[in-house]
C-alpha positions as CSV (number, residue, x, y, z in Angstrom):
1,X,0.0,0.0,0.0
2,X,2.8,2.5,0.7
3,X,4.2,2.0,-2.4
4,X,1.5,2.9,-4.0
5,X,1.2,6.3,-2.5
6,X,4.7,7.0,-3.1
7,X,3.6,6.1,-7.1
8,X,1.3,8.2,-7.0
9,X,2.9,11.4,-5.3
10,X,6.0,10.9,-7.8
11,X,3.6,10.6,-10.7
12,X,1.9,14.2,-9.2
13,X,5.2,15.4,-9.0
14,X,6.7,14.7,-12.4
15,X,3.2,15.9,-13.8
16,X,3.6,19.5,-12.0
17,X,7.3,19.5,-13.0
18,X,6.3,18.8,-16.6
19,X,3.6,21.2,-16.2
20,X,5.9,24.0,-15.1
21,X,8.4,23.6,-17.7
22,X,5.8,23.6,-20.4
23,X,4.4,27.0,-19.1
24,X,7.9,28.1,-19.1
25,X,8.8,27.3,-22.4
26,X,5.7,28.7,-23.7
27,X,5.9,32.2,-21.9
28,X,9.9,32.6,-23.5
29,X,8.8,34.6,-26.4
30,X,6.3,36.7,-24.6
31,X,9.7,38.0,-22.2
32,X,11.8,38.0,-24.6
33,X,9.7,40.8,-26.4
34,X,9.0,42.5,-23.5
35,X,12.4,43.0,-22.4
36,X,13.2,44.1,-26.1
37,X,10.6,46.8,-25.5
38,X,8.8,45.7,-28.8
39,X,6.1,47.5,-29.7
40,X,3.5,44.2,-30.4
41,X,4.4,42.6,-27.5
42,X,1.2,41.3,-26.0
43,X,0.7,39.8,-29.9
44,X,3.9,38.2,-29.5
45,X,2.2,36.6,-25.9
46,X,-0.7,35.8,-27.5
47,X,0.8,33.7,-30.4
48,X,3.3,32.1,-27.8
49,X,0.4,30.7,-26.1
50,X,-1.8,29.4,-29.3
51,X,1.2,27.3,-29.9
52,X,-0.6,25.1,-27.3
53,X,-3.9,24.7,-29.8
54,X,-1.6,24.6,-32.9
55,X,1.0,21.9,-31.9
56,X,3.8,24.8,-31.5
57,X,3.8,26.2,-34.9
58,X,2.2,29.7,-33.6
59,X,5.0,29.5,-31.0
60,X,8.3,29.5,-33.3
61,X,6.7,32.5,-35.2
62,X,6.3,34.5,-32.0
63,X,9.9,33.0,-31.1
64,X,11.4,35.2,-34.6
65,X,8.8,37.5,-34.2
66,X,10.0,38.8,-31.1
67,X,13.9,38.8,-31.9
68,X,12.7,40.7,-35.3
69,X,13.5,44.7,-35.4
70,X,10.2,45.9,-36.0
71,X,10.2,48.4,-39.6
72,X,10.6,51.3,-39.1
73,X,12.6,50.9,-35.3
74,X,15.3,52.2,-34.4
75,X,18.9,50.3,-35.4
């Protein structure tokens, strides 16, 4: 019976660790723009996060979206 308590707390715990680094990993380009000061930003967030719906494809445009100099910025 212990054991399977200890299964099930480590299966918990893998799950939120999973969890955590999957919200991580989707939040990167949403940071990254912000600390760039770009001016789209909160797009940027936004098309991070569809990545979840879209199987990540909306989340490596916002990755190069939000290292790209907007036209028109400053050099």
């Amino acid at each position: 019976m212990a054991w399977k308590i200890v299964s099930l707390l480590m299966l918990f715990l893998i799950f939120a660790l999973v969890l955590g680094i999957v919200l991580k990993v989707l939040n990167f380009p949403g940071v990254v723009a912000r600390e760039r000061e770009h001016p789209q930003a909160s797009a940027i967030e936004t098309a991070a996060w569809l990545g979840l719906v879209t199987g990540g494809v909306t989340w490596i445009i916002a990755c190069v979206w939000a290292h790209a100099r907007p036209i028109g910025g400053e050099s």
